[in-house]
C-alpha positions, 0 to 999 in steps of 0.5 A: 655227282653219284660218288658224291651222292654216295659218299653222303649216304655214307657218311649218314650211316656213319652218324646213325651208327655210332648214335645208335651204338651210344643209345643201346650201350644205356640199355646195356650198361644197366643191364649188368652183363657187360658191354663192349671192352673200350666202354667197359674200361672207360665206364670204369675210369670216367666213374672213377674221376667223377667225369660224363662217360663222353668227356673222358672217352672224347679226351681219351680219343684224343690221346691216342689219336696223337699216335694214329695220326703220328703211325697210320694217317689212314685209318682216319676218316670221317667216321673216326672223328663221329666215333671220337664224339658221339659214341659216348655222349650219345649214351649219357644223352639216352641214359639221361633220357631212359631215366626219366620215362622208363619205369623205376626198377625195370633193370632189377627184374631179371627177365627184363634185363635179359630181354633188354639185353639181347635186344640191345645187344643185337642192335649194337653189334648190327650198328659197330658192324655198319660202322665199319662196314661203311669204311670211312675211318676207324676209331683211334681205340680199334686202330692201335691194335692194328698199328701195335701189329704193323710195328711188331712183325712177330704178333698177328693183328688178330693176336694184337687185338685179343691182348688190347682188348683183354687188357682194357677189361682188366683195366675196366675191372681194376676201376671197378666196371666187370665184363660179363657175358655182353662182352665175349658175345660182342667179340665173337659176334663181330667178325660174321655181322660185319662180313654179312653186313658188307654183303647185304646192307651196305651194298644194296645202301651204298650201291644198289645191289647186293654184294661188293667187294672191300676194294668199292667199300 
């Protein structure tokens, strides 16, 4: 009953935490300083065809599920599946919604945006970090770098990673959606948030005390 009852909690953060990922990116995307790259890229895309931010990043996830689950069934989870979803419909649900109660012209102000900004930010990178943290799969995008890197012995998963995620900027860019300083503050940003959340948050959830090691997450 308690691996249940824990696996519950688990499973909750998840949802909370790619739903909150999804409501601070419709914060951050009109800003105009950048978000994260996947969103960079298939804000571009999804534009470019006319489709809902959701539909093309679920349809894209599906694409390149095919390849996890064909070379590493184990980064699948839970978690992936919320991620393949919710992310993207979460923020055109909240882009929809801030349409239609925040004030007209707030994103042209640039204090405001800076505001809104760091605010928003802060809370997606405390939300990608529980995500993670939480273990209970990864998206198909975080997961093909880290299958390019156990195919391709001579470049390091963290060399893997800068490359996939600077190309999907370019990409992001070529479909006419820049990165901006979002973008660089989210990758730098991660590594310690997730490793602070591991040790403070997700154990005292999870568990009840403060700090667990990888192998009880």
């Amino acid at each position: 009953m308690k691996f249940l009852h824990i696996e519950i909690k688990r499973l909750v953060l998840v949802l909370a935490a790619v739903i909150t990922m999804g409501f601070c990116l419709s914060f951050l995307e009109p800003c105009g300083f950048g978000t994260d790259p996947c969103t960079c890229m298939n804000l571009g895309i999804s534009r470019k065809l006319g489709m809902l931010l959701g539909s093309w990043q679920a349809l894209l996830n599906c694409i390149l599920f095919v390849f996890v689950v064909a070379f590493d069934r184990s980064q699948i989870g839970w978690g992936t599946l919320a991620n393949m979803i919710l992310v993207g419909y979460s923020f055109d649900f909240f882009t929809w919604l801030n349409g239609k109660w925040l004030p007209k012209g707030i994103f042209e102000h640039m204090p405001a945006r800076v505001i809104i900004a760091v605010l928003a930010l802060f809370l997606f990178v405390l939300a990608v970090s529980a995500y993670i943290a939480s273990d209970l799969g990864t998206s198909p995008y975080d997961a093909m770098p880290s299958i390019v890197a156990q195919k391709c012995k001579k470049l390091s998963f963290r060399t893997t990673r800068i490359i996939w995620d600077c190309l999907v900027c370019v990409i992001g860019a070529l479909a006419g959606n820049m990165p901006g300083v979002v973008t660089v503050a989210i990758a730098f940003a991660l590594g310690p948030v997730i490793t602070w959340m591991k040790e403070n948050v997700i154990g005292r959830l999870l568990y009840g005390r403060k700090r667990v090691s990888d192998a009880q997450l």
